[in-house]
C-alpha positions in Angstrom: 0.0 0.0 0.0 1.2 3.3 -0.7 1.7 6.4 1.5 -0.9 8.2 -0.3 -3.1 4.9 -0.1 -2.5 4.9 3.6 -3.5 8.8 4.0 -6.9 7.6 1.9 -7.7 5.1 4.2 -6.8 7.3 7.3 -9.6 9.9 5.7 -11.8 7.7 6.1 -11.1 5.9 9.1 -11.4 9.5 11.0 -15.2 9.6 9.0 -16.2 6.5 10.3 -14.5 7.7 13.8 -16.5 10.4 13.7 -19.5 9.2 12.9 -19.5 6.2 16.1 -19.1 9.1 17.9 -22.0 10.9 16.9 -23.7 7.4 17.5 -22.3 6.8 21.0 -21.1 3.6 19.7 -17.8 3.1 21.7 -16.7 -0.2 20.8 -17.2 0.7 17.2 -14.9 3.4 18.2 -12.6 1.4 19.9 -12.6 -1.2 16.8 -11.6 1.6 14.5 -9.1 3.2 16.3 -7.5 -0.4 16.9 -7.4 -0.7 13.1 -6.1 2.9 12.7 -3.1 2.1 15.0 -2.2 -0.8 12.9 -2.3 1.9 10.0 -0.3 4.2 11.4 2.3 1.7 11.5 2.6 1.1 8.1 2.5 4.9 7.4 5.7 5.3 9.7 7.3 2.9 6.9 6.1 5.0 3.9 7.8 7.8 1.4 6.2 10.4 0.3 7.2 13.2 -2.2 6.1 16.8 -2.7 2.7 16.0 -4.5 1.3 14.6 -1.1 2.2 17.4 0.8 -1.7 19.0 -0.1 -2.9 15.6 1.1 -0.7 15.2 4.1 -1.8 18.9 5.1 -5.8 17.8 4.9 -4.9 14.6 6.7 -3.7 16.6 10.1 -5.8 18.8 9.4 -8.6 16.1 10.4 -6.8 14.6 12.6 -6.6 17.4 14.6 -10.5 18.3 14.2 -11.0 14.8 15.2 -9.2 14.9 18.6 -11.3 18.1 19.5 -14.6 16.3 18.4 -13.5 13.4 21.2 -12.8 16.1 23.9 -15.6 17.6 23.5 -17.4 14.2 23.6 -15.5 13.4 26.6 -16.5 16.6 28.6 -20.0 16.2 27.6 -19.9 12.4 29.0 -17.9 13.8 31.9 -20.8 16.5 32.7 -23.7 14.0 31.9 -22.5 11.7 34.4 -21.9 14.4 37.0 -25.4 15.5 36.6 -26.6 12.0 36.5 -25.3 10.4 39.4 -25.4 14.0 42.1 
């Protein structure tokens, strides 16, 4: 698989991410990040040349949209059980 394959596939393994979230489906979650730390591993191995630097710039890009979307799920869990269980 190629590096730009890998950045494909890590596209839309943050869509799917995202999307279990918006379902509240945690072990969905959990099986998808799994399978995007095996990913990453292979991405670690890759080259990549200047044409993927657009691609590589959308891919962090997500990345980094993703990890707010999860702390922001996380503090609404946090405050939910709070609320719940006072």
């Amino acid at each position: 698989m190629s590096g730009r394959e890998i950045l494909e596939q890590l596209m839309a393994i943050n869509k799917n991410c995202r999307e279990a979230l918006a379902e509240n489906d945690f072990q969905k979650l959990q099986a998808i990040l799994d399978l995007k730390k095996e990913l990453m591993k292979f991405l670690k191995s890759c080259n990549f040349s200047e044409e993927d630097i657009p691609e590589i710039e959308q891919v962090l890009h997500d990345e980094e949209d993703l990890a707010r979307l999860v702390i922001m799920k996380k503090k609404s869990l946090v405050e939910f059980l709070n609320v719940k269980f006072y």
